[in-house]
N, C-alpha and C positions, 0 to 999 in steps of 0.2 A: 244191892249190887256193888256197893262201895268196898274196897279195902284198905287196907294200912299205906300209907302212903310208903312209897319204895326209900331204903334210908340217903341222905345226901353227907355231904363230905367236906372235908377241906383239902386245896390243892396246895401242894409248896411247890417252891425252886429255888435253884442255890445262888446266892448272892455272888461278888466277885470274888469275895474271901472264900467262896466255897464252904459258906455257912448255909445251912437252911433257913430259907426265909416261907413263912406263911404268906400265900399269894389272897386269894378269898373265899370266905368259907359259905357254903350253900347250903339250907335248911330250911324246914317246913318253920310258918310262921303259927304265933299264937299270938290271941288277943293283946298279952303286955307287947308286944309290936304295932299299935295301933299307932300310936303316936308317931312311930318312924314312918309309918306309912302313909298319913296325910300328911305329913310334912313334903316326903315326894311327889307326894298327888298336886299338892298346893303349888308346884311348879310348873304342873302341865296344864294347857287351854286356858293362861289368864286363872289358873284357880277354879274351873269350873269343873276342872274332872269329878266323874263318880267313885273314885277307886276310894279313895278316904273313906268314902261314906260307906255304900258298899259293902267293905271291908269286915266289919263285926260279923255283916248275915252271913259271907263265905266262911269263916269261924264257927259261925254255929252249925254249919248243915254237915251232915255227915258224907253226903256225896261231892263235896268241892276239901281241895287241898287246895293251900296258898302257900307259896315258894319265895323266899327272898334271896339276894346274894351280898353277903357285907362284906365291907373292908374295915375290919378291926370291929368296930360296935358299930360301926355307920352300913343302915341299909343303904343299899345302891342300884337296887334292881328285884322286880316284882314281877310275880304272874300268878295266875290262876289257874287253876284246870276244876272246870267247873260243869258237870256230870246234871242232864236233862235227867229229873227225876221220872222214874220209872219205864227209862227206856235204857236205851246203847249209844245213847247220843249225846257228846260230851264236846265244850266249848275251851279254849284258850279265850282267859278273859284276863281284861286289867295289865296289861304287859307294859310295865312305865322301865326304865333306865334312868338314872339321875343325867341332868346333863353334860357334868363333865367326866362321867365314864362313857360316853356313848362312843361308839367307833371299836370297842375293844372284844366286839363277839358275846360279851352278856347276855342279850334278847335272844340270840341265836342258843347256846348253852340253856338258859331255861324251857325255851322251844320245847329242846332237845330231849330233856329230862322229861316234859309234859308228856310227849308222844309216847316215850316208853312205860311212862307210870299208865298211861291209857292201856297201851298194850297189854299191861299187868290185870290191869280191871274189867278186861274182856269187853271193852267200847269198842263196836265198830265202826260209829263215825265219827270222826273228831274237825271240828272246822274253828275258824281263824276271822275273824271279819276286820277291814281296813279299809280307809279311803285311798283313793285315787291316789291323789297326791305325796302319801305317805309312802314313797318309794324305798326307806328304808325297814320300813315294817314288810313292804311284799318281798324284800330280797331276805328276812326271817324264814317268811313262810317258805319261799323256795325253796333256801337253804336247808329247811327242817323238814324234805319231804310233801307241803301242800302241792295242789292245782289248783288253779281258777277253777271256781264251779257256778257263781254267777255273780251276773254285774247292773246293778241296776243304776239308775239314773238320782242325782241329790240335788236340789235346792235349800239353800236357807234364807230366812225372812228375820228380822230384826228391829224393833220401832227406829224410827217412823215406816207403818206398811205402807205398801202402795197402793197408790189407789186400782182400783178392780171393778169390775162389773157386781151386780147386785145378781143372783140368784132365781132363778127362772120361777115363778108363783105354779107355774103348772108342772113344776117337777117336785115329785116328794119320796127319797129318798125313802127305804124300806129298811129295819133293824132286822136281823135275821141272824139264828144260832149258828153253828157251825154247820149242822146237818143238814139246816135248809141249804146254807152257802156251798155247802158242796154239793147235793140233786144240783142246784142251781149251774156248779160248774160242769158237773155232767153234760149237761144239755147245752153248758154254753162252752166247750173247751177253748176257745179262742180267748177271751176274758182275760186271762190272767197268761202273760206271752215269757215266763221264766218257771223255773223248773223248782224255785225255791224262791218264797216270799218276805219280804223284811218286814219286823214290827221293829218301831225303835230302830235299836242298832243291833239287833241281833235277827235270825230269820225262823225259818222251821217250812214244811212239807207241805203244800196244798193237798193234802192227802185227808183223809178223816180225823184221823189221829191229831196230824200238825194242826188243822184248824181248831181241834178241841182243845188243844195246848194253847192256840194265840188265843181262843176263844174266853179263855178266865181271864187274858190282860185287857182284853179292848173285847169294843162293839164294831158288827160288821154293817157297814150298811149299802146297800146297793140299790143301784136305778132298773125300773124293769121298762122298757119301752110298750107301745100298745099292742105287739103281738105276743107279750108276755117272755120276751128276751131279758137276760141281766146285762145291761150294754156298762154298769159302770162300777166298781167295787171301792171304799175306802175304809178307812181305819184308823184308829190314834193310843198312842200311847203319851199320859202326862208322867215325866221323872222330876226329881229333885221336891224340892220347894222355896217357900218365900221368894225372893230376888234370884235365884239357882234355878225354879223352873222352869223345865226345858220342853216342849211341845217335839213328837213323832209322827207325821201320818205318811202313810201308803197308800199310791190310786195306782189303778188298771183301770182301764176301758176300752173298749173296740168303739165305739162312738166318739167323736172328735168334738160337737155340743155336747153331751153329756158331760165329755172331760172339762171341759169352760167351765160346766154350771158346778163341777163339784170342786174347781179350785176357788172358786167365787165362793163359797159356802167352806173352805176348810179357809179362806182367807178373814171372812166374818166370823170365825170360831177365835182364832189368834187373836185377832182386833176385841173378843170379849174377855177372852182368856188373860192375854197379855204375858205371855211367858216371858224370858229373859233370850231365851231364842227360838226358834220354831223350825225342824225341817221335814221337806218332806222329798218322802222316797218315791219315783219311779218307774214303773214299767218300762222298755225297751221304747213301744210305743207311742206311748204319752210322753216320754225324755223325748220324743221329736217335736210332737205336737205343741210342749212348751216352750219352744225357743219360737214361736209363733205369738207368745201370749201379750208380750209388754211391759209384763211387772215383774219376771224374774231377771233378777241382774243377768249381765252375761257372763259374767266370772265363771257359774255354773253350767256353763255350756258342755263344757266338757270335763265335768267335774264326775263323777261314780262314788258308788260304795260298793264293795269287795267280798264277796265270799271265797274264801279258800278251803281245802277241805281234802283230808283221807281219808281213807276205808281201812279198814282191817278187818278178816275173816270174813262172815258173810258181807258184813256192810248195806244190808237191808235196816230200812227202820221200826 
């Protein structure tokens, strides 16, 4: 489904002499770009961004372009448009700005360019994801056409964890494929209270489909109660490595114990794992039920993670 990426350009304008001046020039990247690229990456989150790393697999795949913006040889600005294999569904990933070009319309102009090369590639859905906080990334999305399409709830954990309850000895969580998870959501529609699910920092469809796509990155596991109800869902995705790895999980639940016993158990996975950070995503639900728990800071009270998201043409998945 991939095509050529659409060609980019350089913009001038006239100096006061009324000379042409070359303003900055924008183009698809290639691997001998790597290096300019973790060098920006090395700036954002303390160094712990993905994009550097990243970087090479978007190079190799046929269905993702990577787009930079230089000023003279110096990259300044990067994004992705990075295409769900074997669907219509395609992501704006990796969107850095150096910091002292930020404020000049960059992120928004690469946006910009991504939505149309989508448009080229016959994607009907293209989505955007950001936190909460990140007020100048949602005024991108805006600006380049998104909507809010869902909002879920964020915690992060960090050593030293806190201490927590132990895990209920009479509850034992069930690993289940996708197929089962979804009969299972049939029968339990309440379960899962958003329209759209996060693994990591990206999402996908509780649909058959979406869950067979989360279903290669992570294990699903859920609680059944004694009438044979699924009262509680979780999930995890590990990235990076060494001193870099970063721990992702996801809970829903309609049971209020349930949800206790399953952050008590994703809280004894962190404490064995020991990642470099850990967070977890969410439900509408449960983002209430934890500000009840103890051990998540409050910082995150009213902290989100963001989906953004257009359609074009049919915009079914």
């Amino acid at each position: 489904m991939a095509s050529e990426p659409m060609p980019l350009s350089t913009h001038y304008y006239l100096d006061r002499d009324g000379l042409v001046r070359m303003l900055y020039t924008v183009r698809d990247l290639t691997i001998d770009d790597h290096e300019q690229v973790r060098e920006l990456s090395a700036t954002i989150w303390d160094g712990n961004d993905y994009v550097g790393e990243t970087f090479p697999r978007w190079i190799e795949r046929e269905d993702a372009f990577v787009y930079g913006i230089f000023d003279g040889t110096d990259l300044i600005a990067v994004a992705t448009l990075d295409q769900v294999s074997g669907t219509k569904i395609a992501w704006v990933e990796g969107l850095r700005v150096k910091d002292s070009y930020r404020g000049q319309g960059l992120a928004t102009r690469l946006v910009h360019h991504i939505v149309e090369q989508a448009k080229s590639m016959g994607i009907e859905i293209l989505w955007y994801a950001t936190g909460s906080r990140n007020e100048a990334s949602q005024l991108v999305a805006e600006n380049t056409g998104f909507t809010l399409a869902t909002r879920v709830g964020y915690a992060g954990f960090e050593a030293p964890y806190p201490q927590h309850p132990s895990p209920s000895p009479n509850i034992v969580p069930l690993t289940v494929n996708a197929e089962r998870l979804h009969s299972l959501l049939q029968e339990n529609p309440d379960l899962i209270d958003t329209e759209r699910i996060p693994l990591a920092w990206s999402f996908d469809f509780p649909t058959i489909d979406g869950l067979r796509r989360l279903g290669r990155e992570t294990d699903f596991k859920v609680i059944i109660d004694d009438d044979g109800r699924a009262i509680a869902l979780y999930y995890s995705k590990y990235v990076g490595h060494d001193e870099r790895t970063r721990g992702a999980y996801t809970v829903y639940a309609s049971d209020r114990t349930a949800f206790v016993d399953v952050m008590a158990r994703i809280l004894d996975e962190i404490e064995t794992r020991m990642p470099s950070r850990a967070a977890v995503f969410l439900g509408p639900r449960v983002k209430e039920w934890s500000k009840h728990l103890g051990f998540i800071d409050k910082q995150y009270e009213k902290r989100s993670f963001l989906l953004y998201e257009q359609r074009f043409g049919g915009g079914s998945e």
